[in-house]
C-alpha positions, 0 to 999 in steps of 0.5 A: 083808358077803360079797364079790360074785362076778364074772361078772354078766350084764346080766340078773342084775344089772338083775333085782336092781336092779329088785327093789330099786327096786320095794322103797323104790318099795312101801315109802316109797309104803305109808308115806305112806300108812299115815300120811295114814290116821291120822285115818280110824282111832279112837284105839285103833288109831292106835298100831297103824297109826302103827307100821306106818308105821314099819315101813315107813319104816325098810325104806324106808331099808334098801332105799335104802341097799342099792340104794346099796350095790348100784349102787355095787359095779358099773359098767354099760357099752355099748361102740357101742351093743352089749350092757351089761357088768357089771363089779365096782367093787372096792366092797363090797355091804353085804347087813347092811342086811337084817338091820338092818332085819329085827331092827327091824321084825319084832319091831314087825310082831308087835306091830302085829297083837296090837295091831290086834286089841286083846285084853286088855291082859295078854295083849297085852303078855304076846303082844308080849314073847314073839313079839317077843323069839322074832322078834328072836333068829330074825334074831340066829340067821340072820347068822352062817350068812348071811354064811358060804361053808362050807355046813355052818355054814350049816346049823346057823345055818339050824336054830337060826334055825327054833327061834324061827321054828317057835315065832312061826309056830305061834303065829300059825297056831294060838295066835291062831285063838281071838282071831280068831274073837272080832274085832267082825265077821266082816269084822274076824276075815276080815281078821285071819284074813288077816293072820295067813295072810299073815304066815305065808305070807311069813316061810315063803319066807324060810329057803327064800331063806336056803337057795338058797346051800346047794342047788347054786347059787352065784355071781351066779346065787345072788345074784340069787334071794337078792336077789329073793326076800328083796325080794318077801317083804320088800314081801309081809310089810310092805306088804301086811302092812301094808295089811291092818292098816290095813283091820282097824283101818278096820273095827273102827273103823267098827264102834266108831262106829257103835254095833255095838262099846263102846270100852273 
């Protein structure tokens, strides 16, 4: 928990507030969703899907409890009608929610995509294990730099963070290709295909986030893009993430009842 810089325009302090509301709005609409999708989906893809409702939920919570912890760290004012003012209350802003968050449900997204495509059931677990654990001490790894000033020690906790990062990535760009291409149809290996690209393609703007403080950009400025950035990502990884899951697991499951694919 680092304390805020002063100086915040209305702007940077409202695109934020924007960013966060747009966070809970993503994440708690996607959850009601994912959940009402249930009984559309075969058992043996439920257990994915209600996990990814869960993913949703829990940063549905973070990000209500960072909006909280955001707004309550300024006060917002216009004197006669003339431009706001953005002033520090003294309040913390408690930016360990993200972290909470992420330790919880970045795990659980790895889990819900091995689960989706429904390999055998010792890789399955073998899969889940290794990614989830690499997945979990990439946030442990990313804290201690996040909440530091001193540029080079963000650094080292940037490089020991990409260790376990390059390791879930490379597996997902390339150690699951083969089970991919072996989904019931090609809509299910397109989507699965999708997943994996899109996962990849929104954990990569995360260290480049982690990093906006340690390329020459400091203060409210620097706040703001970390803010913004971590929450697009953050709905880009979830919900849409999410989203695909479900269409996968939509898929396979027509597929499965029409005859095209046994259930085990």
């Amino acid at each position: 928990m680092a304390p805020l810089p002063d100086g915040f325009s209305y702007a940077e302090w409202n695109a934020t507030y924007n960013a966060l509301s747009f966070g809970i709005a993503a994440m708690g609409s996607a959850t009601i969703f994912f959940w009402l999708q249930l009984p559309n989906v075969t058992k043996n893809y439920r257990t994915a899907l209600t996990i990814t409702g869960i993913v949703t939920l829990i940063a549905t919570y973070h990000y209500i409890r960072i909006f909280n912890s955001w707004s309550e760290a300024f006060t917002v004012s216009s004197k006669d009608g003339g431009d706001y003012a953005v002033q520090l209350t003294g309040a913390p802003f408690n930016d360990g929610y993200r972290y909470v968050d992420w330790l919880l449900t970045v795990p659980l997204l790895l889990i819900e995509l091995i689960l989706v495509m429904k390999l055998p059931q010792q890789e399955t677990v073998s899969l889940s294990w290794k990614l989830g654990l690499a997945s979990a001490l990439m946030v442990a790894l990313g804290y201690p730099g996040e909440i530091q000033e001193d540029l080079s020690v963000r650094w080292f906790w940037w490089c020991l963070s990409m260790i376990p990062f390059c390791y879930v990535v490379f597996t997902l760009a390339v150690g699951l290709a083969e089970a991919t291409s072996k989904q019931p149809s090609p809509a299910a290996a397109s989507l699965a295909s999708a997943a994996r690209y899109l996962t990849v393609l929104s954990w990569c703007t995360y260290p480049f986030v982690y990093m906006v403080k340690s390329v020459g950009l400091a203060g409210p400025a620097a706040t703001m893009y970390e803010q913004v950035g971590y929450s697009l990502a953050d709905v880009l990884a979830k919900a849409v993430f999410g989203v695909l899951i479900w269409a996968i697991a939509a898929e396979k499951s027509a597929v499965e009842e029409s005859g095209k694919l046994l259930p085990n």
